[in-house]
N, C-alpha and C positions, 0 to 999 in steps of 0.2 A: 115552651115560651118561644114566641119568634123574635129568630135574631135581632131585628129592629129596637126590640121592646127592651129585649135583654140588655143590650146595649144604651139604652136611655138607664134603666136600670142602675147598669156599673157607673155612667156618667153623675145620674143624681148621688150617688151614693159618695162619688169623688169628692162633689161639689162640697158636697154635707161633712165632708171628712176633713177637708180645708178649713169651713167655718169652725166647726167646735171642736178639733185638734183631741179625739176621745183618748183616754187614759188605756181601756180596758176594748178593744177591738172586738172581740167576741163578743159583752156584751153588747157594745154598740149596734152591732150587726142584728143581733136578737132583737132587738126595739126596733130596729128598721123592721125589716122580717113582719112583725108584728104588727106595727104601727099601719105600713103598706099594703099586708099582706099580701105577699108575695109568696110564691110556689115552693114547697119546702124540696127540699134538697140540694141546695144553691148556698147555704152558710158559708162551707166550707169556700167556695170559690171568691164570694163577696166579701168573707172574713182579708183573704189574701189581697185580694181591693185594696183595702183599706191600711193592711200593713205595708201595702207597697206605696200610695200614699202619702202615709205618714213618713215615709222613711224617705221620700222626694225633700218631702216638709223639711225633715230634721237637715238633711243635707242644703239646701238651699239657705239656711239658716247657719249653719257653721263658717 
């Protein structure tokens, strides 16, 4: 995957993690994955995505 792409990538994925605040990260990340179909072997890094994310989310909010 070239860098550019990869990078739009982790960007939408941000965007989407904002919008609907997921419960269960992993799965979230599999429905992307899927939904997108996107190149496997990237979970693990997109998973942390979205945990780092959320965890902006939570903090901004306290």
């Amino acid at each position: 995957m070239a860098k550019r792409s990869h990078n739009e990538v982790k960007e939408s994925l941000r965007e989407l993690t904002r919008i609907f605040q997921p419960k269960d990260s992993r799965k979230f990340v599999k429905d992307y994955i899927r939904k997108y179909r996107i190149m496997g072997g990237y979970e693990d890094e997109l998973t942390l995505v979205v945990d780092h994310e959320m965890g902006r989310l939570r903090s901004s909010v306290s």
